[in-house]
N, C-alpha and C positions, 0 to 999 in steps of 0.2 A: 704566096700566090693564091692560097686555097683560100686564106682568109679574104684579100681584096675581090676576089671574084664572089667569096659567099655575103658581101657587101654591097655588090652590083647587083645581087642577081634578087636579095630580101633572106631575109634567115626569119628562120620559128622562135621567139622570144618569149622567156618566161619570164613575170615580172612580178614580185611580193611589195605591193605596193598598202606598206603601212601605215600607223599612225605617227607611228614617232622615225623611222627609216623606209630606204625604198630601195630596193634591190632588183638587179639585170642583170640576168642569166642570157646570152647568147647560144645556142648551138654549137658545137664545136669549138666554142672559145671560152666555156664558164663564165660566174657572174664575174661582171666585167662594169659596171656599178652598183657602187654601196655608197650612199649619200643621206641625209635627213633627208624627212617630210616637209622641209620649208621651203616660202616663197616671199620674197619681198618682193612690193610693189610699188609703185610713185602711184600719188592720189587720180592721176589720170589712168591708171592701169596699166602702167608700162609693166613689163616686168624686167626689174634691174637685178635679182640674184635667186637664185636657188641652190637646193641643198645645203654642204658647209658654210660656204660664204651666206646665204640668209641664215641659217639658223646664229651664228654670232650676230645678228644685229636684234636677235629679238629683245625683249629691254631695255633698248641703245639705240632706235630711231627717233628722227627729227617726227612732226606733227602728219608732214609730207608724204612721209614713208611708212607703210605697214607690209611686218613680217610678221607673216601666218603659215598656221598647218593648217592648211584645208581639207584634213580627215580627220574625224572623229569618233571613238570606237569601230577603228578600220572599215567605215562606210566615207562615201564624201559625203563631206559639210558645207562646201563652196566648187558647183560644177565649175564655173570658168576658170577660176585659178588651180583646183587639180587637174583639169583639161592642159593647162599650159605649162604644170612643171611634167607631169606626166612624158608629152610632147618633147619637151628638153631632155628626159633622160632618155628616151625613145634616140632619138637624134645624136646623143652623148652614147649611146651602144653600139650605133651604127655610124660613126660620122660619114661623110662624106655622099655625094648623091647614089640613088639605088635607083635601079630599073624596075622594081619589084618589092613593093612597099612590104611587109615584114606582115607575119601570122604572129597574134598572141595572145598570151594566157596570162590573165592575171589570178592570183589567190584573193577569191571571198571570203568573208566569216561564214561559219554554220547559221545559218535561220536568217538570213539577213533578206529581207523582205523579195517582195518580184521589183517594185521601183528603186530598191537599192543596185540590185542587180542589174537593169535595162540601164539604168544611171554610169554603172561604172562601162556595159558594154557599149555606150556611145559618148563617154568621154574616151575610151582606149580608142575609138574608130578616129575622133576626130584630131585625136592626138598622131595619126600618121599609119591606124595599122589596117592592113587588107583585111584582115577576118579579126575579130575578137571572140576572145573564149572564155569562160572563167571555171575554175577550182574551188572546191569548199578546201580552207588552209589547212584546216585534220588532215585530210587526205593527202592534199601536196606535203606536211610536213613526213608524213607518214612516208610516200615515196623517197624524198630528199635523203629520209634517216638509211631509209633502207628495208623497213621492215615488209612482211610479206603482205601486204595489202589482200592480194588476190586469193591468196589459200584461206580453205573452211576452219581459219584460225583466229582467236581474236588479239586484236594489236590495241594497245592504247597509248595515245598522245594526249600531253597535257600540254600548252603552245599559250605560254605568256608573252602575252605581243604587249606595246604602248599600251593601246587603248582597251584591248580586251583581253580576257582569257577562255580559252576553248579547251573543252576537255571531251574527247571520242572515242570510243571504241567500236573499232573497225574492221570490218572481215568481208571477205567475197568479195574486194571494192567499193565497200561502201560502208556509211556509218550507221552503224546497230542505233546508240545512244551518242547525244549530244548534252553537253551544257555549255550557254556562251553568254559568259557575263561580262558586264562594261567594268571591271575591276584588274587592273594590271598593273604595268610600271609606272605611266600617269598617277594613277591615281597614289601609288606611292612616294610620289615625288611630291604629289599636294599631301600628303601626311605628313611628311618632314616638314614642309613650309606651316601649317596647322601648328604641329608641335611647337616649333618655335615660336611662331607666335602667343599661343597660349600659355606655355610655361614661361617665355623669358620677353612677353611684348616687342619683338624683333621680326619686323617684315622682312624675309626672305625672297629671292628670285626662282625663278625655277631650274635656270641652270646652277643655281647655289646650290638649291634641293638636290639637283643630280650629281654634283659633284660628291655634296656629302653623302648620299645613296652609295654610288661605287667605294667610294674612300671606307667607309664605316656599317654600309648596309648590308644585317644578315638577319636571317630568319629562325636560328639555332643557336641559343649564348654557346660561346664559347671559354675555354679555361683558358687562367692566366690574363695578364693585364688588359685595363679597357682604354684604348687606344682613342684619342681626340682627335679634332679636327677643329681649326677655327672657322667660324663662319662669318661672313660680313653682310647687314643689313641696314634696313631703318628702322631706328626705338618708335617706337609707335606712341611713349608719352611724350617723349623732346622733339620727336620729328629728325635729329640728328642721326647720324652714320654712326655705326657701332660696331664691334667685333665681339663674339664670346665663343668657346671653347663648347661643341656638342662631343658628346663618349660618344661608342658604340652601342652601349646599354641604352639611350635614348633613342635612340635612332631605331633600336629594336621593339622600344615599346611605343616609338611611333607608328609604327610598320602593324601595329597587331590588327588593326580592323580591318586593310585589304587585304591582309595574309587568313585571319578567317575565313573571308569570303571567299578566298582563292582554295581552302582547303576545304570547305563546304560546297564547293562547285564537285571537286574531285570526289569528296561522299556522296555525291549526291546522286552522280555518274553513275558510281560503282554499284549502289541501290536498285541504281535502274534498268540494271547490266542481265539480261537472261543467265540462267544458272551454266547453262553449259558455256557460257563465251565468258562467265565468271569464275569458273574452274581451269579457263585457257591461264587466266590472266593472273591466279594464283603463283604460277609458275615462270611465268613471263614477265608478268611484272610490268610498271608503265617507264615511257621516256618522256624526258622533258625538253623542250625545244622552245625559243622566242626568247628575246634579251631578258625577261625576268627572270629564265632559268638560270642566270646567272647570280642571284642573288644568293649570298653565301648561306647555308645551312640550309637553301630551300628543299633539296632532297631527303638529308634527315629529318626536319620534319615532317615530310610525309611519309614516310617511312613507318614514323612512331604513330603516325592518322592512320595511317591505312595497313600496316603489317604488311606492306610486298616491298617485292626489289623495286627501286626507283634508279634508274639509270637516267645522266648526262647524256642527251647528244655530243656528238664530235666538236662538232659548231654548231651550237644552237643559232645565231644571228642567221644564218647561213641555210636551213631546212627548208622551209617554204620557198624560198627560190630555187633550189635545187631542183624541187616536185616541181614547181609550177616549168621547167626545163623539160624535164623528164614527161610531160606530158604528152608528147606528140610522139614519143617512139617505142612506145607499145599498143599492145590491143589493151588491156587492162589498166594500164594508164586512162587510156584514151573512153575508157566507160567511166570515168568521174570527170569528163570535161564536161561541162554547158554550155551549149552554143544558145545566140540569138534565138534559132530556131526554138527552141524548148521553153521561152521564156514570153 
C-alpha cells in the first residue's frame, strides 16, 4: 500500500545516468532500474526500443533504424533522444499515473562544464521531473559506498564509468582534488577492437570487444594457463567472416594505453592531494567503484602504482545510484547537490 501511494503522490528519484548504463534508485524501494544507455530510433524519430532491447540491435539495424547512446564521456551528446530515454526510465521507476511528478538528482562528472550542467538539468525537467538536481558522481559514489564524506577526513574514489574515469578526494563534503579523464571501459573496448585489427586485419564489433573484455580482460598477468576466446569478425583483406582464437595475454596488452592513463589520472591525484588529506589517505587507502572496477587485476595494479590499500566496492555498478538516492536525506548529503538555482 505504502509503495502504490508513494507512486501517487511523486517520490525523490536518484538517477546515474551514464555512458554505457543507467540506473534508478526510487526512495524506499532501491534501484529499481538498471538498463543500457541505448535508444533505437526509426528515421522519422519515433522511438521504437531503449535500453536491453536497443542495445542488441546496435550493429544489426536496417538503413531505417538507428541505435545510439546519446552520452558521451557521461555528458549528453544528443538532447532529444537522451530527453526521451531518460523520460522512459523516469516512467519505468514509477509506472503508472502520479499526482505529483517526482524530485531528482541525477550524477554529473567532476568539471563538466555550466552548459553541460543546465543541459542535463533541462533534459531531466523535461523528461517528467518537478525539480531537477544534480551530484558531482565522486561524491555520490562516495555516499553510495559509504564512506564518511562529512568528517575532517579524507576519502578517495576512483569511479571508472563507460566513458570516463574520475578520480577524488574528498572531505567536509566536498572534493579537495579532482581528475576526470575521457578514458574508461569505452575506450577499452576500442583497444581490443584496435588490437585486432592491427595484429590479425580482423574487424571486430564492439559488443565482440566487450565480450572479449569480461571473458579475458585483466589488468594484472596472472599464473598459470592463458585462457582463449574465439572471436568472430571481418578480414579486412578478403572482406569475408573469420574466426580466431585472442589469449588473455593479448587482451592485456591491448588494455596497456587506457590502463596507463587510467593509473596516471590516480598519480596524478594523489600529487595533488594536500599533505595532511595525503597522510589521511595513507592509511585509508582508496576504493574503486564504476563497471571498470571490475576489471580483473585492476586493484593490484594499483596497489603496486601507488603503495596503499585499494579496496573493491561491494557493487561497484551499483555506487553512483545509491549516492545520487541518498541525496535528499541528509543535511550533508544535501550540501553536494546543485540546484538550477546555482547554475
Amino acid at each position: 500500500m505504502f509503495k502504490s501511494l508513494l507512486g501517487r503522490l511523486g517520490a525523490d528519484i536518484g538517477v546515474d545516468l551514464g555512458t554505457a548504463n543507467t540506473l534508478v534508485h526510487v526512495q524506499g524501494r532501491g534501484i529499481v532500474v538498471r538498463e543500457p544507455s541505448v535508444i533505437a530510433t526509426s528515421a522519422d524519430g519515433q522511438v521504437l526500443a531503449v535500453g536491453e532491447s536497443a542495445k542488441r540491435m546496435i550493429g544489426r539495424t536496417p538503413a531505417d533504424i538507428t541505435a545510439t547512446r546519446p552520452l558521451r564521456g557521461g555528458v549528453i551528446a544528443d538532447f532529444e533522444i537522451t530527453t526521451s530515454m531518460l523520460s522512459y526510465f523516469l516512467k519505468k521507476a514509477v509506472p503508472g499515473r502520479s499526482t505529483l511528478r517526482p524530485r531528482v538528482v541525477v550524477g554529473i562528472p567532476s568539471g563538466a562544464t555550466l552548459v553541460e550542467k543546465r543541459a542535463l538539468i533541462e533534459a531531466t525537467l523535461r523528461a517528467g521531473a518537478r525539480d531537477a538536481y544534480l551530484i558531482e558522481e565522486p561524491l555520490a559514489a562516495a555516499l553510495g559506498v559509504g564512506l564518511p564524506v562529512a568528517e575532517p577526513i579524507a576519502s578517495m574514489v576512483v569511479d571508472i564509468g563507460g566513458g570516463r574515469t574520475q578520480v577524488a578526494v574528498i572531505t567536509l563534503g566536498g572534493i579537495v582534488t579532482c581528475r576526470s579523464i575521457r578514458t574508461a571501459g569505452d575506450d577499452i573496448d576500442e583497444a581490443i577492437m584496435a588490437y585486432a585489427r592491427r595484429a590479425y586485419n580482423l574487424m571486430i564489433g564492439e559488443r565482440t570487444a566487450e565480450e572479449a573484455k569480461i571473458a579475458l580482460g585483466s589488468a594484472y598477468p596472472s599464473e598459470g594457463e592463458d585462457p582463449s576466446l574465439p572471436v568472430r569478425g571481418r578480414d579486412l583483406v578478403s572482406g569475408l567472416p573469420r574466426t580466431l582464437r585472442l589469449t588473455a595475454g593479448e587482451i592485456r596488452e591491448a588494455l596497456t594505453e587506457p590502463l596507463q592513463a587510467i593509473v596516471g589520472a590516480v598519480k596524478q591525484t594523489l600529487e595533488e592531494t594536500p599533505p595532511e588529506l595525503a597522510a589521511d589517505l595513507v592509511g585509508r587507502g582508496l576504493i574503486l567503484v564504476g563497471g571498470g572496477a571490475l576489471l580483473r587485476g585492476i586493484d593490484r595494479l594499483l596497489v603496486e602504482v601507488t603503495g596503499m590499500q585499494v579496496r573493491l566496492s561491494d557493487d561497484p555498478l551499483t555506487a553512483v545510484a545509491l549516492g545520487t538516492g541518498m541525496a535528499f536525506e541528509g543535511i550533508d548529503a544535501k550540501k553536494a547537490v546543485i540546484t538550477s538555482k546555482n547554475l
